[in-house]
VEXDREN-2710 file (C-alpha; in Angstrom, 1 decimal):
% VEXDREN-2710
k/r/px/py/pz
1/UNK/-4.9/-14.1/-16.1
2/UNK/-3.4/-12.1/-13.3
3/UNK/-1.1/-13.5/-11.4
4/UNK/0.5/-12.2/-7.5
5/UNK/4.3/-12.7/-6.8
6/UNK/7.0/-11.6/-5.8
7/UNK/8.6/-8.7/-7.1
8/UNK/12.1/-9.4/-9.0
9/UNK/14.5/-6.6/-10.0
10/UNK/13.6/-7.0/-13.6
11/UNK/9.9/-5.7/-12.5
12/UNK/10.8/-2.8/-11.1
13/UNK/11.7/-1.5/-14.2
14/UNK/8.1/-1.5/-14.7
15/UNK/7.0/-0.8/-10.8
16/UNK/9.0/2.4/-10.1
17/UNK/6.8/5.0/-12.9
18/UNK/4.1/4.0/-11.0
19/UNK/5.6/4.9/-7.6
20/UNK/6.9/8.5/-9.5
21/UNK/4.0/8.7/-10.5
22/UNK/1.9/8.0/-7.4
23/UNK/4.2/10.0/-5.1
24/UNK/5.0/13.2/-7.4
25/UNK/0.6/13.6/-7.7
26/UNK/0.8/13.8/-3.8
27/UNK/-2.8/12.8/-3.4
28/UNK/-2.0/9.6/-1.1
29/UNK/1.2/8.9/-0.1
30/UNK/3.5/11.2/2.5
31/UNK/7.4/10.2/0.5
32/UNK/9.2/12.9/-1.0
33/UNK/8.1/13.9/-4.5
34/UNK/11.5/14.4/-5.3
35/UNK/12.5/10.8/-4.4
36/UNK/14.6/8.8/-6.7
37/UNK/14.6/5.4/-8.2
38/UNK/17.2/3.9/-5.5
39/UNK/15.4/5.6/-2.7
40/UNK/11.8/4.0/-4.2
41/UNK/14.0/0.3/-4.3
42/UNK/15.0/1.0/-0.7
43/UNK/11.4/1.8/0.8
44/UNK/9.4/-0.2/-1.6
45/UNK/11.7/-3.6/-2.0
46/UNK/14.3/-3.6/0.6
47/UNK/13.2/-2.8/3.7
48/UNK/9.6/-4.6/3.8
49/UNK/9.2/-8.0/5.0
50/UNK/8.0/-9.0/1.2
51/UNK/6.8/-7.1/-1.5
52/UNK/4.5/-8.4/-4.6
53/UNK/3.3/-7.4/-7.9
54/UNK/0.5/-8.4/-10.0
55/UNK/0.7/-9.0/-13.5
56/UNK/-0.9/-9.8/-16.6
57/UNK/1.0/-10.6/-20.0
58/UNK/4.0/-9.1/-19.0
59/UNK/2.6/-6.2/-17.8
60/UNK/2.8/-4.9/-14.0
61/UNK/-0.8/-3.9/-13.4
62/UNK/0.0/-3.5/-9.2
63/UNK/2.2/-3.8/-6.1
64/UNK/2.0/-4.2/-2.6
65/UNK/4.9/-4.1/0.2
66/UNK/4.0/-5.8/4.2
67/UNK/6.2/-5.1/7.0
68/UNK/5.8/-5.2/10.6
69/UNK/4.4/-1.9/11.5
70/UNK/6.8/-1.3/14.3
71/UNK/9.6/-3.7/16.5
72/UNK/9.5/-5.6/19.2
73/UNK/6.6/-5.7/21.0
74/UNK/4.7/-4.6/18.3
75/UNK/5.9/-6.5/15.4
76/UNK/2.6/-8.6/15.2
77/UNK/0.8/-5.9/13.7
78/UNK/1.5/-5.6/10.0
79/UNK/1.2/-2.7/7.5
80/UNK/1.3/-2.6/4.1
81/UNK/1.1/-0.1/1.1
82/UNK/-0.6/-0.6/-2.7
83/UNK/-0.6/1.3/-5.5
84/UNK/-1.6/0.4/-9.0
85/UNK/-1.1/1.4/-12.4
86/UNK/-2.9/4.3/-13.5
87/UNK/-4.0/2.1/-17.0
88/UNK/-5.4/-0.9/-14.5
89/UNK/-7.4/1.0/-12.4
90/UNK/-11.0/0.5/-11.6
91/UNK/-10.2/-3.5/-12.7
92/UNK/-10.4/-4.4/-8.8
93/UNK/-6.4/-4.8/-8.5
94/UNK/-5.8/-3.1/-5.0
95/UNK/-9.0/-5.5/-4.0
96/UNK/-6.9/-8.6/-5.1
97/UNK/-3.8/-7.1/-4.1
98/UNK/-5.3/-6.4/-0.2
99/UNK/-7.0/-10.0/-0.2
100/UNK/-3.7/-11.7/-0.7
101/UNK/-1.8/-9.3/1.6
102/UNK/-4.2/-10.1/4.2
103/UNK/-3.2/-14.0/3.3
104/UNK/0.7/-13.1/3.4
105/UNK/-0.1/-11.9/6.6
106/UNK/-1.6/-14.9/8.2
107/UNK/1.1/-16.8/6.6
108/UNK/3.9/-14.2/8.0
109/UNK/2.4/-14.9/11.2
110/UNK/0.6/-11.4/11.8
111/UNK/-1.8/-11.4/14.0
112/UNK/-3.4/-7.5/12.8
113/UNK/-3.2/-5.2/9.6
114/UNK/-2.7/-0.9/10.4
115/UNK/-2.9/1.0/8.0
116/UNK/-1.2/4.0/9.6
117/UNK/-2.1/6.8/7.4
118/UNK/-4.7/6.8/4.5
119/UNK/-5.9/10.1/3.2
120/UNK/-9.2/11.2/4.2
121/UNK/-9.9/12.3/0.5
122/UNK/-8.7/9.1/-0.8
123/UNK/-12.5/8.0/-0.7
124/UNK/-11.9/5.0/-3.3
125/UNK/-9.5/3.8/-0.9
126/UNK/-11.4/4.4/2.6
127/UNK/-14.2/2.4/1.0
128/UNK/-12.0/-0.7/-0.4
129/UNK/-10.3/-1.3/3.1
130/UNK/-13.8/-1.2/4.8
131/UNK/-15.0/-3.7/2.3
132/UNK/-12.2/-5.8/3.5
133/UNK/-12.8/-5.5/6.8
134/UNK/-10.8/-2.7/8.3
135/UNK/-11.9/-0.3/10.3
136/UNK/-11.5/3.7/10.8
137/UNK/-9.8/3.8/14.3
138/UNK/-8.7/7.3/14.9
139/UNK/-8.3/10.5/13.1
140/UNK/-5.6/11.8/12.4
141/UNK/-6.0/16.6/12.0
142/UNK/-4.6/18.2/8.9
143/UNK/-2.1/15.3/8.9
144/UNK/-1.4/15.3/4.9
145/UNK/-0.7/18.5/2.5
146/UNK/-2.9/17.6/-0.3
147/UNK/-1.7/18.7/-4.2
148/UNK/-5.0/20.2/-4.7
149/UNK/-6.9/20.4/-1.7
150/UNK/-4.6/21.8/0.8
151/UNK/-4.3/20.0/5.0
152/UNK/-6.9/17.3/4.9
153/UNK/-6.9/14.7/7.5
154/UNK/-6.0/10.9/7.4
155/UNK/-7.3/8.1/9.0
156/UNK/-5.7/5.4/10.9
157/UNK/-7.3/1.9/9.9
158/UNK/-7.1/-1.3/11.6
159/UNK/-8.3/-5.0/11.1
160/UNK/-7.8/-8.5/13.5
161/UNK/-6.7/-11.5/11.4
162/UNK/-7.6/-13.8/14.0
163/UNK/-10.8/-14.8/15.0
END
C-alpha cells in the first residue's frame, strides 16, 4: 500500500538520488546540476510550506514540496514541485502525489495552484496536470536549455481550488 506523509530526515536519505538524479538529466527542472545534498535539503525540505513523500515497504517511490508561490499579496496561490523515482514511474505516483497536494492546499488555505515553469517537452507531465485540472496559461519562449533538445519553451499552468 502506498502511503503520503511527511517527509522526515531519515527519508531523505532515500529522496535526494532522485533529486540528483532528476536535476543532473536537466530535462524538467531549472536548479543547478551541480547542486549538492544540503542545497537539495534547503530547496526541497526547508523552505516549502510542507513537503511529502510516498512510500511503499520502505521504499520512497515519490515527493512533492507546496509553498506559497510568492508573499504578501500573493501568498494565496500555491506552487508545488514532484518528482518520482525513476523505478516507480508509469505506476500513477505524480497522479497521487498532485491529487493530495491539491488537498494540502485546500487544507493550507490556498485558494489556486501555479505551476510556474513546466517544460514544454515534458509531455507526460503537460498531460497529467491537465487531467487534474490545470490549465496552460501563458507561454513562456526558449525559457529552459534542454540536455538534448536545446531552448524549448515552458508553460505556465494554473488551476482555482475554489469553486
Amino acid at each position: 500500500m502506498i502511503d503520503i506523509r511527511p517527509i522526515t530526515a531519515a527519508d531523505f536519505d532515500q529522496v535526494w538520488p532522485i533529486i540528483r538524479d532528476v536535476v543532473q538529466a536537466q530535462e524538467t527542472y531549472a536548479f543547478d546540476p551541480d547542486m549538492d545534498s544540503d542545497t537539495a535539503w534547503k530547496l526541497w525540505v526547508e523552505l516549502p510550506r510542507a513537503t511529502f513523500v510516498a512510500a511503499e515497504a520502505g521504499q520512497i517511490l515519490g515527493t512533492y514540496y507546496i509553498k506559497a508561490n510568492a508573499a504578501g499579496p500573493g501568498d494565496h496561490v500555491c506552487n508545488c514541485g514532484y518528482m518520482t523515482a525513476p523505478a516507480a514511474r508509469g505506476r500513477g505516483i505524480a497522479s497521487r502525489l498532485c491529487a493530495h497536494s491539491l488537498e494540502v492546499a485546500r487544507e493550507l488555505g490556498f485558494s489556486a495552484m501555479q505551476f510556474n515553469s513546466v517544460v514544454a517537452t515534458n509531455t507526460v507531465a503537460v498531460a497529467l496536470w491537465q487531467k487534474h485540472g490545470f490549465e496552460i496559461v501563458g507561454t513562456l519562449p526558449k525559457a529552459y536549455r534542454h540536455a538534448r533538445y536545446g531552448l524549448v519553451d515552458c508553460y505556465v499552468m494554473f488551476r482555482s481550488l475554489v469553486d
